[in-house]
Every structure is written in C-alpha cells, then in structure tokens.
PDB file of N, CA, C, O and CB in Angstrom:
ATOM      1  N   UNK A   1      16.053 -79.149  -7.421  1.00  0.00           N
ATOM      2  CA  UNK A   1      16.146 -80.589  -7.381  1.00  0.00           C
ATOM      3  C   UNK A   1      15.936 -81.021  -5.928  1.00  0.00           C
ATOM      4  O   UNK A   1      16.584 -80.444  -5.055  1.00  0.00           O
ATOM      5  CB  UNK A   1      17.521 -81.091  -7.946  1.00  0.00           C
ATOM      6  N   UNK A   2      15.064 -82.010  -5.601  1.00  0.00           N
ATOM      7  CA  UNK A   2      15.082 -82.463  -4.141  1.00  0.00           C
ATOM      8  C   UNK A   2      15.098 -84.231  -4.375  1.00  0.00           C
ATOM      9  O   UNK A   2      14.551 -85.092  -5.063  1.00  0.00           O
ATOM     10  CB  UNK A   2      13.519 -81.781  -3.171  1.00  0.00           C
ATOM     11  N   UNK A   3      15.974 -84.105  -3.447  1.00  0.00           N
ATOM     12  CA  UNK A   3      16.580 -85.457  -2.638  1.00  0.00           C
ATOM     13  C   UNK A   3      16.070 -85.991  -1.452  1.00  0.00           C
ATOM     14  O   UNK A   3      15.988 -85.314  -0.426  1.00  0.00           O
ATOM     15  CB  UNK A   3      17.883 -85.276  -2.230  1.00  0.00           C
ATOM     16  N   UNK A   4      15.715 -87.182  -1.524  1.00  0.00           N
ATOM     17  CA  UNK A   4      15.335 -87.929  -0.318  1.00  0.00           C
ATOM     18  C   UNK A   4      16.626 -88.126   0.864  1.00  0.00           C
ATOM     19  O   UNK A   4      17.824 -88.283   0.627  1.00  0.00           O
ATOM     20  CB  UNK A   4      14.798 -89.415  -0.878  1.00  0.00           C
ATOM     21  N   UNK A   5      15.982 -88.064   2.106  1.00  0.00           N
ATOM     22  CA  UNK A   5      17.269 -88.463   2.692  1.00  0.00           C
ATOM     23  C   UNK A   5      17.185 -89.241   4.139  1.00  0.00           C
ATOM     24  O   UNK A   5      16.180 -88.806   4.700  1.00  0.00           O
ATOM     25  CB  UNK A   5      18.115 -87.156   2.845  1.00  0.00           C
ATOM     26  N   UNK A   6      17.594 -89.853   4.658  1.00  0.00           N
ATOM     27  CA  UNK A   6      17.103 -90.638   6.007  1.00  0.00           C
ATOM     28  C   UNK A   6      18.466 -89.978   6.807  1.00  0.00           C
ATOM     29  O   UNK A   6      19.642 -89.822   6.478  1.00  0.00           O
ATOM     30  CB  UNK A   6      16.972 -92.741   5.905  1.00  0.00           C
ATOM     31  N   UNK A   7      17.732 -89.701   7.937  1.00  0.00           N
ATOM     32  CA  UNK A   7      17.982 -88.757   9.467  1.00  0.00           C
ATOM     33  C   UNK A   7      18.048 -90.417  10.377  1.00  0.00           C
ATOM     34  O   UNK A   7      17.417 -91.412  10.020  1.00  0.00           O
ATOM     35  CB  UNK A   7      16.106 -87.250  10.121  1.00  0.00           C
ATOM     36  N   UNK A   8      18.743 -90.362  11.284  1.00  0.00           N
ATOM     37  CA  UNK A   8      18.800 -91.060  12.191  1.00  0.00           C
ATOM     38  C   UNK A   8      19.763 -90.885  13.582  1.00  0.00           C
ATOM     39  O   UNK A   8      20.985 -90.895  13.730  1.00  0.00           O
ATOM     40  CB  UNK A   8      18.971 -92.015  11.556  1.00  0.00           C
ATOM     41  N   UNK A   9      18.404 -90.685  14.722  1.00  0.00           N
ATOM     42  CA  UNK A   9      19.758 -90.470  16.081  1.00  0.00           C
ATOM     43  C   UNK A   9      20.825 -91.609  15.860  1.00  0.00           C
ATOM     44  O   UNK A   9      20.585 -92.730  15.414  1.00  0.00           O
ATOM     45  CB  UNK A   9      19.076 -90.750  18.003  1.00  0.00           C
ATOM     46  N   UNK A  10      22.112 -91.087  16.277  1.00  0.00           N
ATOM     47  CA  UNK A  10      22.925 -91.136  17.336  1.00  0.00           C
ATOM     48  C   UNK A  10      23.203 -91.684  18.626  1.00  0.00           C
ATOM     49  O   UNK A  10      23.624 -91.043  19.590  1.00  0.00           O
ATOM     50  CB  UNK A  10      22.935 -90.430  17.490  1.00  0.00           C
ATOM     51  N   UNK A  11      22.926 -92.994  18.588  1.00  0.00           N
ATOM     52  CA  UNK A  11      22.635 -93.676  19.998  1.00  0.00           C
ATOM     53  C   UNK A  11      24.421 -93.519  20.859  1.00  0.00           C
ATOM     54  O   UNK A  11      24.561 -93.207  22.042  1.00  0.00           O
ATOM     55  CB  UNK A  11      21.976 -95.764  19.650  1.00  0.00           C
ATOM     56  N   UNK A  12      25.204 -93.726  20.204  1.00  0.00           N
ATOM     57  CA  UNK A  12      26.474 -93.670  20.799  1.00  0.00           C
ATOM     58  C   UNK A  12      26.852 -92.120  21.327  1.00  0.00           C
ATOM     59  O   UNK A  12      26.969 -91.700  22.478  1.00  0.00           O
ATOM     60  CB  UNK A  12      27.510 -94.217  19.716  1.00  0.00           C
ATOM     61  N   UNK A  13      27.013 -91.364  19.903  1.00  0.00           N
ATOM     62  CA  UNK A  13      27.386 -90.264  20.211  1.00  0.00           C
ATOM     63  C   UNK A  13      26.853 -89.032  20.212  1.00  0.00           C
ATOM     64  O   UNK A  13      27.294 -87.884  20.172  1.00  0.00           O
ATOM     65  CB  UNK A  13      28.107 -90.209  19.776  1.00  0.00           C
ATOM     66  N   UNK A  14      25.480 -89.702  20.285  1.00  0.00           N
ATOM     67  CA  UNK A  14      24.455 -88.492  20.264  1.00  0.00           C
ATOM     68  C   UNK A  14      24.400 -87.700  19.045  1.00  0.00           C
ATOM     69  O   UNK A  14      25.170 -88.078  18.162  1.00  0.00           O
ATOM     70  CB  UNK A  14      24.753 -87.505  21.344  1.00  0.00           C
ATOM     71  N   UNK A  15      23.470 -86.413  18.717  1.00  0.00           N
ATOM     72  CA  UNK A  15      23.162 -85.936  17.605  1.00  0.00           C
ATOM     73  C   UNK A  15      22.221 -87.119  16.320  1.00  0.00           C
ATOM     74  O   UNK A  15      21.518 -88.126  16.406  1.00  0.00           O
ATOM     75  CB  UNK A  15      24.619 -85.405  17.194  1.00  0.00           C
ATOM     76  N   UNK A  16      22.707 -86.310  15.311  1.00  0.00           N
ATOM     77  CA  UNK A  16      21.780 -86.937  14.426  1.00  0.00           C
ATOM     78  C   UNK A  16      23.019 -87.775  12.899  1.00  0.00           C
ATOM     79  O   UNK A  16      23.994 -87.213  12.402  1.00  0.00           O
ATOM     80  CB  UNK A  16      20.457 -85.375  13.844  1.00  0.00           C
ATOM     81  N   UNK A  17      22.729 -88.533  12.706  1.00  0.00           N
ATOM     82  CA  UNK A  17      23.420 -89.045  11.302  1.00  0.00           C
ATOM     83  C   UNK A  17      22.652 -89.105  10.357  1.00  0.00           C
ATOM     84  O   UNK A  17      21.677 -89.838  10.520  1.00  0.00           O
ATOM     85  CB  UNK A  17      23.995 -90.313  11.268  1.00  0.00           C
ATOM     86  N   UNK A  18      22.786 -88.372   9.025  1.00  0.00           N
ATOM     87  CA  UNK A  18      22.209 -88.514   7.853  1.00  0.00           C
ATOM     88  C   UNK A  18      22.531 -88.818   6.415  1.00  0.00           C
ATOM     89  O   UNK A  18      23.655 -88.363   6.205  1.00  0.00           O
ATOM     90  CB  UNK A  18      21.796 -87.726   7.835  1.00  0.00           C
ATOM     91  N   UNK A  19      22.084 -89.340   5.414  1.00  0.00           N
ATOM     92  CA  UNK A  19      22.836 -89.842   4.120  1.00  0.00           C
ATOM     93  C   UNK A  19      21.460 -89.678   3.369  1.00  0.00           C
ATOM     94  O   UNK A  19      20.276 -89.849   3.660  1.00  0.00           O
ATOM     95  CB  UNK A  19      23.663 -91.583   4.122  1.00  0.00           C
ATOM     96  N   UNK A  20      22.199 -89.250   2.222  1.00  0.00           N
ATOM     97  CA  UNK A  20      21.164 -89.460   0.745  1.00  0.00           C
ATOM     98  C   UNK A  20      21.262 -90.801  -0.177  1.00  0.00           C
ATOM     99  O   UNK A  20      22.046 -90.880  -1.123  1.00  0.00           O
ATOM    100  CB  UNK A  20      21.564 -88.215  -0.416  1.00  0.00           C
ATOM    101  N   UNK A  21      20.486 -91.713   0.161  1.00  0.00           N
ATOM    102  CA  UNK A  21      20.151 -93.119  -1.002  1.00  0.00           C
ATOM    103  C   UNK A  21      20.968 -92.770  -2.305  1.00  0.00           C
ATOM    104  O   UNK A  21      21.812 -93.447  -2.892  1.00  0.00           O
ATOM    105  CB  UNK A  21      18.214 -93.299  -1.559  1.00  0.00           C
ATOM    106  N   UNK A  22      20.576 -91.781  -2.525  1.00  0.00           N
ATOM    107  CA  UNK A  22      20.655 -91.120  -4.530  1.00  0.00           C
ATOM    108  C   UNK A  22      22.235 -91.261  -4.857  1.00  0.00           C
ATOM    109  O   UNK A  22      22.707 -91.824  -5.845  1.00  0.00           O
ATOM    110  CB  UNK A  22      20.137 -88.837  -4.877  1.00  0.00           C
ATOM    111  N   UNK A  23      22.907 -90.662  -3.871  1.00  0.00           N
ATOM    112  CA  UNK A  23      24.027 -90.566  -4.021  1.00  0.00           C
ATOM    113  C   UNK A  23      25.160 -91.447  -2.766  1.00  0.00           C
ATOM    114  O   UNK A  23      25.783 -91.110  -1.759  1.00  0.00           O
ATOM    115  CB  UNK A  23      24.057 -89.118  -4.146  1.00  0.00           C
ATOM    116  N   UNK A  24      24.962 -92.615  -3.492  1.00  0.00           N
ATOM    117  CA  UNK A  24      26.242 -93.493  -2.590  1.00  0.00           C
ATOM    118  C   UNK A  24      27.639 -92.972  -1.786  1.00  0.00           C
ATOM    119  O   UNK A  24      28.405 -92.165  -2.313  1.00  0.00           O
ATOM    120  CB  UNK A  24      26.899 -94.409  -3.616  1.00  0.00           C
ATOM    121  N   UNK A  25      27.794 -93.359  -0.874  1.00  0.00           N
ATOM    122  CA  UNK A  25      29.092 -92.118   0.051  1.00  0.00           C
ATOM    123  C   UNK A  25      28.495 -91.163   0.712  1.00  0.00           C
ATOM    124  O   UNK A  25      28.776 -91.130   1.910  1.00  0.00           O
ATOM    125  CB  UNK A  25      30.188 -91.108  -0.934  1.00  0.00           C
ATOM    126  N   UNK A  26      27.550 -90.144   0.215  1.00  0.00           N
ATOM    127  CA  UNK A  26      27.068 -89.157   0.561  1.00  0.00           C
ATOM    128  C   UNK A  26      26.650 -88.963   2.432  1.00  0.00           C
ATOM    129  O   UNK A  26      25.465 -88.811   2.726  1.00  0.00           O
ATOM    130  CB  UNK A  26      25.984 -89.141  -0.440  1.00  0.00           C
ATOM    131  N   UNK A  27      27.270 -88.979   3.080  1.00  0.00           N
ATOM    132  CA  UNK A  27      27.010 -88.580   4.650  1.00  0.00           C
ATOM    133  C   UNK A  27      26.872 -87.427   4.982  1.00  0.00           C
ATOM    134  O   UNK A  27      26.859 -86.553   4.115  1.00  0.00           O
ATOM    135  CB  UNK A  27      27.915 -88.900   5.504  1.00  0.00           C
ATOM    136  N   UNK A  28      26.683 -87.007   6.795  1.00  0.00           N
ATOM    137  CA  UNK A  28      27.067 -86.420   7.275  1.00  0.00           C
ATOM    138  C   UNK A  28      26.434 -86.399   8.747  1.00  0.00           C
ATOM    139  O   UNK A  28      25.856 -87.431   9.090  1.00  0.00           O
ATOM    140  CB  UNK A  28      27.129 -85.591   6.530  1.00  0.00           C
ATOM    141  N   UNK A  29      26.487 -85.246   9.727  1.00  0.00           N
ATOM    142  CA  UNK A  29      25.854 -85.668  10.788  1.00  0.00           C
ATOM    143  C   UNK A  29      25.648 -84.225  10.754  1.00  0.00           C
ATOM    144  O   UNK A  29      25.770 -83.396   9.853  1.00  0.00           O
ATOM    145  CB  UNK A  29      26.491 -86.548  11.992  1.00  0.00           C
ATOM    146  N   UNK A  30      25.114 -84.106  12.647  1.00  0.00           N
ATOM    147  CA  UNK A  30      24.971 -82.646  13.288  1.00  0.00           C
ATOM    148  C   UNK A  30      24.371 -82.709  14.515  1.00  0.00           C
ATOM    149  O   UNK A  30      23.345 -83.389  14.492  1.00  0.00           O
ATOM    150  CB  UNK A  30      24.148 -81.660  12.473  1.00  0.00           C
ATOM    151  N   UNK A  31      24.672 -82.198  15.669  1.00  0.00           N
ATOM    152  CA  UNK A  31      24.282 -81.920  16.878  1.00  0.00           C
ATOM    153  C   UNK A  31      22.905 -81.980  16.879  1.00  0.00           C
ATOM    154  O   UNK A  31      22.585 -82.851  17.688  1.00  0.00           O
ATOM    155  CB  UNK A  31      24.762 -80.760  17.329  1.00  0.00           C
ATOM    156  N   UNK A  32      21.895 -81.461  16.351  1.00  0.00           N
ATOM    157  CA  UNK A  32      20.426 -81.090  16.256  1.00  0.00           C
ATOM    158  C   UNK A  32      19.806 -81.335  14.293  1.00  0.00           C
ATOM    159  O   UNK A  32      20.260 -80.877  13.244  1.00  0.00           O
ATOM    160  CB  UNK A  32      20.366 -79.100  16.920  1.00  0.00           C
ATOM    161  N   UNK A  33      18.698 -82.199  14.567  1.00  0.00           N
ATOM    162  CA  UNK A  33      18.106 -82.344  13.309  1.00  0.00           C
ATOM    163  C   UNK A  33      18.337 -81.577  11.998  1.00  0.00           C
ATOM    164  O   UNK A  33      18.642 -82.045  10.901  1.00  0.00           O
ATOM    165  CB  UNK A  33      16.972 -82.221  13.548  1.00  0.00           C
ATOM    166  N   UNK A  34      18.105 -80.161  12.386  1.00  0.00           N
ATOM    167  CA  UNK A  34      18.750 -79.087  11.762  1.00  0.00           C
ATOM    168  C   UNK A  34      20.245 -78.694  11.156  1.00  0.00           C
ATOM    169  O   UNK A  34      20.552 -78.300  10.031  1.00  0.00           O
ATOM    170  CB  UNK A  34      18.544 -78.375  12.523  1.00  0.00           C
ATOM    171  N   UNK A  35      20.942 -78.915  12.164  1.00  0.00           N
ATOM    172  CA  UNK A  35      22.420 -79.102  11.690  1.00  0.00           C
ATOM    173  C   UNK A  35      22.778 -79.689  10.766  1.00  0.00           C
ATOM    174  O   UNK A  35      23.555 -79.258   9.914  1.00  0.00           O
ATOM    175  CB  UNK A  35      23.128 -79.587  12.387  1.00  0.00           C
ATOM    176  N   UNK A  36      21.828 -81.693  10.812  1.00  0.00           N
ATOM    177  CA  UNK A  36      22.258 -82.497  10.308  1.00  0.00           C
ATOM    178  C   UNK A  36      21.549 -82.311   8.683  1.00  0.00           C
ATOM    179  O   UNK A  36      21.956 -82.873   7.666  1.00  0.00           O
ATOM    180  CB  UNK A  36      22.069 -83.670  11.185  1.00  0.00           C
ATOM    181  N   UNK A  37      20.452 -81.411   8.781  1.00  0.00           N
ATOM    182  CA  UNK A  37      19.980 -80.912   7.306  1.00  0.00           C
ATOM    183  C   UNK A  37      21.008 -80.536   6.534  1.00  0.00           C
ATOM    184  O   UNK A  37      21.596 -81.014   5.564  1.00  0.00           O
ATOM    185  CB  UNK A  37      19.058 -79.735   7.289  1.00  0.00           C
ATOM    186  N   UNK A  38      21.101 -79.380   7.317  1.00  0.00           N
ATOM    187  CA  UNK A  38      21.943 -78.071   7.024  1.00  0.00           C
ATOM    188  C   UNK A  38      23.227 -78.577   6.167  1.00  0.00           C
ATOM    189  O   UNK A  38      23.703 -78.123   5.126  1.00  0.00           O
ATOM    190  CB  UNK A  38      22.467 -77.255   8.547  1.00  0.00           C
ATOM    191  N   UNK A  39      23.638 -79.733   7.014  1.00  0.00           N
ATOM    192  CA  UNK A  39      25.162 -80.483   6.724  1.00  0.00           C
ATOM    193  C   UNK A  39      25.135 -81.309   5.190  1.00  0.00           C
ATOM    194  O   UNK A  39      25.893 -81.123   4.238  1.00  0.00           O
ATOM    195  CB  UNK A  39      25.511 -81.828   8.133  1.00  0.00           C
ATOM    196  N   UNK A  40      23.905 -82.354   5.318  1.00  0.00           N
ATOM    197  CA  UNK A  40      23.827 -82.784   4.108  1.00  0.00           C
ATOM    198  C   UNK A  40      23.354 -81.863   2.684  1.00  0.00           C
ATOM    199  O   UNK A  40      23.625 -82.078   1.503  1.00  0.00           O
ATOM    200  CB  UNK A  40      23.034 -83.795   4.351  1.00  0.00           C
ATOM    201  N   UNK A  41      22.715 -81.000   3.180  1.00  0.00           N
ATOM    202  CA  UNK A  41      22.439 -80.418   1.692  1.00  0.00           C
ATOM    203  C   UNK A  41      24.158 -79.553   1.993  1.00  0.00           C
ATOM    204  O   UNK A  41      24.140 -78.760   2.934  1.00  0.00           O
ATOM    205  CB  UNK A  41      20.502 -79.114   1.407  1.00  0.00           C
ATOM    206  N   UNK A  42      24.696 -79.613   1.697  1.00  0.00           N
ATOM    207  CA  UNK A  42      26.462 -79.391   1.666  1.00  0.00           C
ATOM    208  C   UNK A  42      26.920 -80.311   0.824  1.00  0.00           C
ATOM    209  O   UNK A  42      27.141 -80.375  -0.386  1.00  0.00           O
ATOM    210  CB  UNK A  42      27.343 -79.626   3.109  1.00  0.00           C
ATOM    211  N   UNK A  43      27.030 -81.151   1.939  1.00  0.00           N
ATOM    212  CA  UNK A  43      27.481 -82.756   1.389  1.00  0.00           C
ATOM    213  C   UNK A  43      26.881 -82.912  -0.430  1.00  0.00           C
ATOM    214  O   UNK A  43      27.639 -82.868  -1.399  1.00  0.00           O
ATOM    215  CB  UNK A  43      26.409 -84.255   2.662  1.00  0.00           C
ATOM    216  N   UNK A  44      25.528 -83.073  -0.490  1.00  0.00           N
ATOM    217  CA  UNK A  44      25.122 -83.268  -1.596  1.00  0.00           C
ATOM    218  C   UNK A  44      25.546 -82.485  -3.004  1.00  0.00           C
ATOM    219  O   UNK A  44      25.747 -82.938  -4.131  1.00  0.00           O
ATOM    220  CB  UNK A  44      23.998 -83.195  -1.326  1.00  0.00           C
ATOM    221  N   UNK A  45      25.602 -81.051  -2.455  1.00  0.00           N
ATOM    222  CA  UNK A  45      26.369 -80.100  -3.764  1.00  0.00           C
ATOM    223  C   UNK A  45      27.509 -80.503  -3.759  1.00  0.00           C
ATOM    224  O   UNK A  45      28.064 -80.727  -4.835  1.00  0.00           O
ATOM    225  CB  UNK A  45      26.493 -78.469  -3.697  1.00  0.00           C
ATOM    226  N   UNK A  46      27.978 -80.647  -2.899  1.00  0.00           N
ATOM    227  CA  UNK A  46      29.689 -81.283  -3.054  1.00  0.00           C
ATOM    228  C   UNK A  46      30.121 -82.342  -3.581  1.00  0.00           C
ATOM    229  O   UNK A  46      31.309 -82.475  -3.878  1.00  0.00           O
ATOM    230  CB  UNK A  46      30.328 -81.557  -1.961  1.00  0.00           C
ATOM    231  N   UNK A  47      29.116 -83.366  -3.801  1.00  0.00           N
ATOM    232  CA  UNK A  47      29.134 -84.427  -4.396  1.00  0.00           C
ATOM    233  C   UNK A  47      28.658 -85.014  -5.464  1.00  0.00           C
ATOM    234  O   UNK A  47      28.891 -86.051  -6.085  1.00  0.00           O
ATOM    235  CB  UNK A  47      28.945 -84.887  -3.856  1.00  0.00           C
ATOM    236  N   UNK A  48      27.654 -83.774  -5.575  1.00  0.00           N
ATOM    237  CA  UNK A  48      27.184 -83.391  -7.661  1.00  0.00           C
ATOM    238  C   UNK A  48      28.007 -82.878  -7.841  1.00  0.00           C
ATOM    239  O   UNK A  48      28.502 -83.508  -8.775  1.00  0.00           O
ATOM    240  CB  UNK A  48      25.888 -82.401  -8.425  1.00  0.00           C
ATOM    241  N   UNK A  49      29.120 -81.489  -7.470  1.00  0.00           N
ATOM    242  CA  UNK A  49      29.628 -80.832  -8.006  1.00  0.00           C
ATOM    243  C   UNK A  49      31.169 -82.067  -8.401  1.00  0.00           C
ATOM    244  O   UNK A  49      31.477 -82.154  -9.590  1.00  0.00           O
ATOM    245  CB  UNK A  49      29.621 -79.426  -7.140  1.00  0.00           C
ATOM    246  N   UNK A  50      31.771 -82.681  -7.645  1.00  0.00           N
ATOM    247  CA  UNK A  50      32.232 -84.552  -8.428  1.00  0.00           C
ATOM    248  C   UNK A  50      32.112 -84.838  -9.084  1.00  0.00           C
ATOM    249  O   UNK A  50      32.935 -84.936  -9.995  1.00  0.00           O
ATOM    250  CB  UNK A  50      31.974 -85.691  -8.310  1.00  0.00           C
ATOM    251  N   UNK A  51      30.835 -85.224  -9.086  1.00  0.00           N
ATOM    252  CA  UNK A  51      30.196 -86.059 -10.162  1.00  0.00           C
ATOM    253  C   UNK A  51      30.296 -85.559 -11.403  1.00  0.00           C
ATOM    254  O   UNK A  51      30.648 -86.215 -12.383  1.00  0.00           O
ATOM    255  CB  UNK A  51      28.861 -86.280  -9.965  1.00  0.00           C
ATOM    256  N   UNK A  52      29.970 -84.307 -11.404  1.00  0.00           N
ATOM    257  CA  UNK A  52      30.020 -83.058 -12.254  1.00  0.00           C
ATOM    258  C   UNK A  52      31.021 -82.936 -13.255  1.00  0.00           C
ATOM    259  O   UNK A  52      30.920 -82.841 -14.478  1.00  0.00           O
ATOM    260  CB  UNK A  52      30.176 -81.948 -11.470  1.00  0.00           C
ATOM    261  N   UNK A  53      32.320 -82.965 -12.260  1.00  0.00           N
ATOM    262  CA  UNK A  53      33.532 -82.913 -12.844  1.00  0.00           C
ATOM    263  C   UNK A  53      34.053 -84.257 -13.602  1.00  0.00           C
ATOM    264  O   UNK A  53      34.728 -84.185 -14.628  1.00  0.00           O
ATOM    265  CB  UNK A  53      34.419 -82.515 -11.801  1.00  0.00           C
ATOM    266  N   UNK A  54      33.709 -85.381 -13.052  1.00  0.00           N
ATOM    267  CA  UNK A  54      34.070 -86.906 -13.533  1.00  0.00           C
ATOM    268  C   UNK A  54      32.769 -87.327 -14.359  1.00  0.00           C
ATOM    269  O   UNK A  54      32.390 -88.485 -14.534  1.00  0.00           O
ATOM    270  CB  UNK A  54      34.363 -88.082 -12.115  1.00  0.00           C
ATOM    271  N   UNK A  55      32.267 -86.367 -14.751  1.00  0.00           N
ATOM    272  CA  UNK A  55      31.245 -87.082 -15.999  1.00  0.00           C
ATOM    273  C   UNK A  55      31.426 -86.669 -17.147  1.00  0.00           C
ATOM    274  O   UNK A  55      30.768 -87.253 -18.008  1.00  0.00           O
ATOM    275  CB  UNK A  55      29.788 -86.898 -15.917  1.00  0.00           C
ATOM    276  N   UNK A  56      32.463 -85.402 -17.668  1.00  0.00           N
ATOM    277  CA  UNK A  56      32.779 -85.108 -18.536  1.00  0.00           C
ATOM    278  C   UNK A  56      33.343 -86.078 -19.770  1.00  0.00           C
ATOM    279  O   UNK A  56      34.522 -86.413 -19.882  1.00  0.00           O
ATOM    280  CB  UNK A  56      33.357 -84.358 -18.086  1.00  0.00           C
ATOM    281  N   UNK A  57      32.392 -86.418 -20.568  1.00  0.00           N
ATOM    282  CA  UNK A  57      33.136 -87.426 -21.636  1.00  0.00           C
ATOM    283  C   UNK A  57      34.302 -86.351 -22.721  1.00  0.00           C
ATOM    284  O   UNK A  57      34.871 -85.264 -22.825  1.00  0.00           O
ATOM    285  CB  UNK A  57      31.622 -88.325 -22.809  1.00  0.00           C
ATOM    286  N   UNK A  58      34.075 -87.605 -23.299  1.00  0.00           N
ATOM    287  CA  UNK A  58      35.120 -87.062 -25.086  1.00  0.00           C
ATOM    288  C   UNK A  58      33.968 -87.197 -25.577  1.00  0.00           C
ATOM    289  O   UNK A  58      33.086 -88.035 -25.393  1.00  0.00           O
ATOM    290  CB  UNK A  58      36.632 -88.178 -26.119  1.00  0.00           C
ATOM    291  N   UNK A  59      34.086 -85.884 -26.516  1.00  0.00           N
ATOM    292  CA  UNK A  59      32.744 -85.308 -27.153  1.00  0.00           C
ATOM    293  C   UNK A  59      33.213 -85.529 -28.789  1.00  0.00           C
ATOM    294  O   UNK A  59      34.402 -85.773 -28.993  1.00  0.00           O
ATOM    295  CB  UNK A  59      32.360 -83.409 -26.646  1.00  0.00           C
ATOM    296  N   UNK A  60      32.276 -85.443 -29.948  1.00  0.00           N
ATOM    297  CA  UNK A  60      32.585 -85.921 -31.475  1.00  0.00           C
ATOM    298  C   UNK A  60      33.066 -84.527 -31.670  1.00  0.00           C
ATOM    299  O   UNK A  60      33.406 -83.874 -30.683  1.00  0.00           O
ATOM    300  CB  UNK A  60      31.207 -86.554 -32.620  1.00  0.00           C
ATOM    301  N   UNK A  61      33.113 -84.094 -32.688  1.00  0.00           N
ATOM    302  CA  UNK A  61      32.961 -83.093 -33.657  1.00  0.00           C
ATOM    303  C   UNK A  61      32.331 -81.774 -33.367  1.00  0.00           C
ATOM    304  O   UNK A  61      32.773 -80.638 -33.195  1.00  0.00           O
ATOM    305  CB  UNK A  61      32.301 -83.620 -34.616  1.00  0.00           C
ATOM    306  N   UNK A  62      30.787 -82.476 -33.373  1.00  0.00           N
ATOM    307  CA  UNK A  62      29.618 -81.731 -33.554  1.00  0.00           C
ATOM    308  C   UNK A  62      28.966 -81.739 -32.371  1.00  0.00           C
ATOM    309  O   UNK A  62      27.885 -81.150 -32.378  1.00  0.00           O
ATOM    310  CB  UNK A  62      28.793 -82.179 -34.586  1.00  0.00           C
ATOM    311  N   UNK A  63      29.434 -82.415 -30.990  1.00  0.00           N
ATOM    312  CA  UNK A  63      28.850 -82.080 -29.737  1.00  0.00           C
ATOM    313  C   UNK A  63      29.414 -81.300 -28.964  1.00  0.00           C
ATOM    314  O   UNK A  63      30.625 -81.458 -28.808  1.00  0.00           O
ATOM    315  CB  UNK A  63      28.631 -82.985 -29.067  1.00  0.00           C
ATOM    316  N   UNK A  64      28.879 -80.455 -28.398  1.00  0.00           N
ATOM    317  CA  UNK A  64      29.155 -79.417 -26.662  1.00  0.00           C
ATOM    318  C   UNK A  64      28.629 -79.744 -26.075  1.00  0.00           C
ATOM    319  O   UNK A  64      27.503 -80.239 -26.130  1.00  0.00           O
ATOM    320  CB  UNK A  64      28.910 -78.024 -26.259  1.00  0.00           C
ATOM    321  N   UNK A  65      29.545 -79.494 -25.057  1.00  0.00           N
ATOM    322  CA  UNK A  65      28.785 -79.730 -23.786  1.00  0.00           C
ATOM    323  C   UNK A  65      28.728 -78.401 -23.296  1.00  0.00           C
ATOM    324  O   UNK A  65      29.681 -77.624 -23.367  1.00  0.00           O
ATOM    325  CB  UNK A  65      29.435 -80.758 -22.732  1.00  0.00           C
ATOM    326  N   UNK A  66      27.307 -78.048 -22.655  1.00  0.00           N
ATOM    327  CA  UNK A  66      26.640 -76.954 -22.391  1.00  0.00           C
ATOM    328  C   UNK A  66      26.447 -77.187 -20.632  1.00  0.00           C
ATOM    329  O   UNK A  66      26.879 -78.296 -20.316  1.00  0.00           O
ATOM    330  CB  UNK A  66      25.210 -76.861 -23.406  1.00  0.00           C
ATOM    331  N   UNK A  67      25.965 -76.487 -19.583  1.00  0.00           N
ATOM    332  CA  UNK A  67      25.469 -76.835 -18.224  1.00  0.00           C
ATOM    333  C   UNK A  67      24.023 -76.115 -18.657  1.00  0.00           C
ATOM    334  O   UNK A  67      23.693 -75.294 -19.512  1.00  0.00           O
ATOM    335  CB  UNK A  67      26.450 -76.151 -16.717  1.00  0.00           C
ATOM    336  N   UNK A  68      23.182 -77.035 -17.369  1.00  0.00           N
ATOM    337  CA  UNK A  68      21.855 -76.726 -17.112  1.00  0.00           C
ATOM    338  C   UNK A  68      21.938 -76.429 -15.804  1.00  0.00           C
ATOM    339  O   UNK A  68      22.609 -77.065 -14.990  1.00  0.00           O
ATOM    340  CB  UNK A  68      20.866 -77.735 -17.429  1.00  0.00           C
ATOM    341  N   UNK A  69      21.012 -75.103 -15.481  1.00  0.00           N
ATOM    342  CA  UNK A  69      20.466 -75.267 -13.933  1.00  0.00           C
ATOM    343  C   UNK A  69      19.344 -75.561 -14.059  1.00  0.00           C
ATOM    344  O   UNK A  69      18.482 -75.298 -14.898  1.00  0.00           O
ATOM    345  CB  UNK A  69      20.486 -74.148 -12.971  1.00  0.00           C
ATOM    346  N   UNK A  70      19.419 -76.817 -12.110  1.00  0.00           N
ATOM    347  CA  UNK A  70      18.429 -76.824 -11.619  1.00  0.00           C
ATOM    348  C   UNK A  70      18.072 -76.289 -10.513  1.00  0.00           C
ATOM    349  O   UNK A  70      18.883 -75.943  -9.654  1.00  0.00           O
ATOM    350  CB  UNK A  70      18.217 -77.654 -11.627  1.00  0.00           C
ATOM    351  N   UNK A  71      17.415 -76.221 -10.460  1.00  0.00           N
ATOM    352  CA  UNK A  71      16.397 -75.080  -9.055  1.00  0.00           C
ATOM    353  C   UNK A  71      15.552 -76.241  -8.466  1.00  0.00           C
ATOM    354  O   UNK A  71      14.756 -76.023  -7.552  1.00  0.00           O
ATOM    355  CB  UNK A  71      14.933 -73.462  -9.827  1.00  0.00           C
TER     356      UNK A  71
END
C-alpha cells in the first residue's frame, strides 16, 4: 500500500516535519529527510494498526471477519 505524504523543513527547529493527508493526526518529524521517512512510515502502521482495532463492527450470524494483507 503507498501513501502520499508532504515533507516540510523546519524553519524553527530545524530538521524536517512530515504528515500523511490519508490519515488525519498522522505526524512526525526527523533530523534529516530520511529520518523523517523512516519516522512516518512508523507513524502510519501505527495508526492503521488503530484504526484496525476500532473498526471492528458487530457482525450477523453468517459474517466473519477475516484480515487481508497488503503489500
């Protein structure tokens, strides 16, 4: 699965600040562009894996709920 995400220096405190659109809340930063990658794809599993957990409905009878991976 890939996510868009906007990078932006740090004018105050230097480094880089980054967030994913897709997922509202979703931050993070890092010393070097890289870091601040590194950091959000974190952030982002951490915040499907949430979502994940708080999307579980009440199921009928005759439904399961199964997981899918994505790659």
């Amino acid at each position: 699965m890939i996510f868009k995400v906007i990078i932006r220096p740090d004018a105050e405190d230097g480094g880089f600040n980054v967030s994913c659109p897709a997922l509202p809340g979703c931050h993070s930063q890092g010393d070097s562009e890289e870091e601040a990658l590194a950091n959000i794809r974190e952030a982002i599993l951490g915040c499907l894996e949430v979502l994940n957990e708080r999307a579980i409905p009440q199921t009928a009878a005759a439904e399961r709920i199964l997981e899918v991976a994505i790659n």
